[in-house]
C-alpha positions as CSV (number, residue, x, y, z in Angstrom):
1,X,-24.6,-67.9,4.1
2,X,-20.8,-68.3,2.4
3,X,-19.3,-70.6,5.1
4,X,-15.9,-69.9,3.6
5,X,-15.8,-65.8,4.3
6,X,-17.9,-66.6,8.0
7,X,-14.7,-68.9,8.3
8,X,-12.2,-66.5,7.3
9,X,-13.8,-63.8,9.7
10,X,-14.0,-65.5,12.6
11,X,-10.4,-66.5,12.7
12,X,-9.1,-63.0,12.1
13,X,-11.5,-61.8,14.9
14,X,-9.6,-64.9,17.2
15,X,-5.9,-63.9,15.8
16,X,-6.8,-60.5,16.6
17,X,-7.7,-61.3,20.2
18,X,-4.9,-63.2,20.3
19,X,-3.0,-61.2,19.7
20,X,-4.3,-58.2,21.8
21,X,-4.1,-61.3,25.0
22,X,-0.2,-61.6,24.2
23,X,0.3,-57.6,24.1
24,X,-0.9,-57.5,27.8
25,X,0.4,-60.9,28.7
26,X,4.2,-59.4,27.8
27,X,3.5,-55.8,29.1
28,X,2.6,-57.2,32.4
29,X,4.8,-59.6,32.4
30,X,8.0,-57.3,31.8
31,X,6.9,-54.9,34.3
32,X,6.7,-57.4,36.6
33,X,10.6,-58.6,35.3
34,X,11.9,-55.1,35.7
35,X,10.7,-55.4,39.7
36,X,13.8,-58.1,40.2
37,X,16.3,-56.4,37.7
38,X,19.6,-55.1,38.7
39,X,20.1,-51.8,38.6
40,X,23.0,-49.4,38.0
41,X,22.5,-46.7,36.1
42,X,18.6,-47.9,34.9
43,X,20.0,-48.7,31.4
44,X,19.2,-52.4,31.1
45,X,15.4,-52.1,33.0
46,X,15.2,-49.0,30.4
47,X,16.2,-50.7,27.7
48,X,13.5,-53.4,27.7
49,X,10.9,-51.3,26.8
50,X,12.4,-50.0,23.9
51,X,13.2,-53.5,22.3
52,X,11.3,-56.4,23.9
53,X,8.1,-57.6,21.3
54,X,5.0,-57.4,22.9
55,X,3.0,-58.6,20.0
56,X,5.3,-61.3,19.8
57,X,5.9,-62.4,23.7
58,X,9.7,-61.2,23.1
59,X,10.7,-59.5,25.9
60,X,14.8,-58.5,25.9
61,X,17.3,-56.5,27.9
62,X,19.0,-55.0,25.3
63,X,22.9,-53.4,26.5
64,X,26.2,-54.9,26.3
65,X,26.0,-56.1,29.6
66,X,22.8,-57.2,29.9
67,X,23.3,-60.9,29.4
68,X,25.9,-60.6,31.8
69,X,24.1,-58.9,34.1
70,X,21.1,-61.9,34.6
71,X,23.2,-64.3,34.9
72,X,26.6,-63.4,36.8
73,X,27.1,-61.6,40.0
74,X,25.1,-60.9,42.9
75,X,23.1,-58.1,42.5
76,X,23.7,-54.5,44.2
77,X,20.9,-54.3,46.1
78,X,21.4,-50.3,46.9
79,X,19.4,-48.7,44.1
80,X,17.1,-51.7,43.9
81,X,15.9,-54.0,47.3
82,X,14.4,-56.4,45.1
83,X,17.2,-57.0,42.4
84,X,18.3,-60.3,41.7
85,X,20.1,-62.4,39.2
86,X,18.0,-64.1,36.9
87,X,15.2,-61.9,37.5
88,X,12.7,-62.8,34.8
89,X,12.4,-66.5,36.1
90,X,12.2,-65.0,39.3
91,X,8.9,-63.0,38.3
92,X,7.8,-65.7,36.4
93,X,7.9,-67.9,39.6
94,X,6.2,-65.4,41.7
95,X,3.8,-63.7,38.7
96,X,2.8,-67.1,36.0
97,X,-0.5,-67.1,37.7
98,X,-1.0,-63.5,37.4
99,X,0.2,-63.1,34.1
100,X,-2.6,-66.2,32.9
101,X,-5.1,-63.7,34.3
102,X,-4.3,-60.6,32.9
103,X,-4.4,-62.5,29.3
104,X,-7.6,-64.2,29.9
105,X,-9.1,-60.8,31.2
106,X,-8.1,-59.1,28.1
107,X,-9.0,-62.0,26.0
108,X,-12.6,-61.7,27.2
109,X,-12.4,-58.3,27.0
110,X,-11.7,-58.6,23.5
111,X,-14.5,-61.1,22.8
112,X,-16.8,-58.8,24.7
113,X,-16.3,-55.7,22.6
114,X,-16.9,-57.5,19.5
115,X,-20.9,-58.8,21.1
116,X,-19.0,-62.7,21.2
């Protein structure tokens, strides 16, 4: 038995789950982000699909007025009830316990595929 490639194995099978935890961690999370987020003409909710990181736990609102947008103003509440100003630490307040879940669910789902 070569310790060395058992080694080397094992930790690309645990970045690999890793990894697919942190995919579903961010998707759920931003879903759950978009719930609070202002809304005008949908740009800035839209816009976070197209360039937050999922792999990476990056999740952005990417227009010009985005940055604004989360942290100046009170929302219009007329296209979305639920918006609010800083709406990702919003969801995160509401939603951390949730997210931890979904990421440990996948995790073990990950494990479980592989027969770990």
């Amino acid at each position: 038995m070569n310790i060395s490639a058992e080694m080397v194995k094992w930790s690309a099978l645990l970045k690999s789950a890793a990894l697919a935890a942190q995919h579903e961690l961010s998707r759920v999370a931003l879903d759950d982000c978009n719930k609070f987020c202002k809304v005008d003409s949908g740009a800035t909710r839209d816009s976070s699909y197209r360039a937050s990181s999922f792999s990476r736990g990056k999740l952005v609102w990417n227009t010009k007025y985005a940055r604004h947008a989360y942290y100046l103003g009170e929302a219009d509440r007329s296209k979305n009830p639920l918006a609010s100003r800083l709406w990702a630490h919003k969801a995160t307040a509401l939603y951390s316990d949730k997210w931890r879940q979904a990421a440990k669910q996948r995790l073990a789902a990950f494990l479980q595929r592989k027969g770990i």
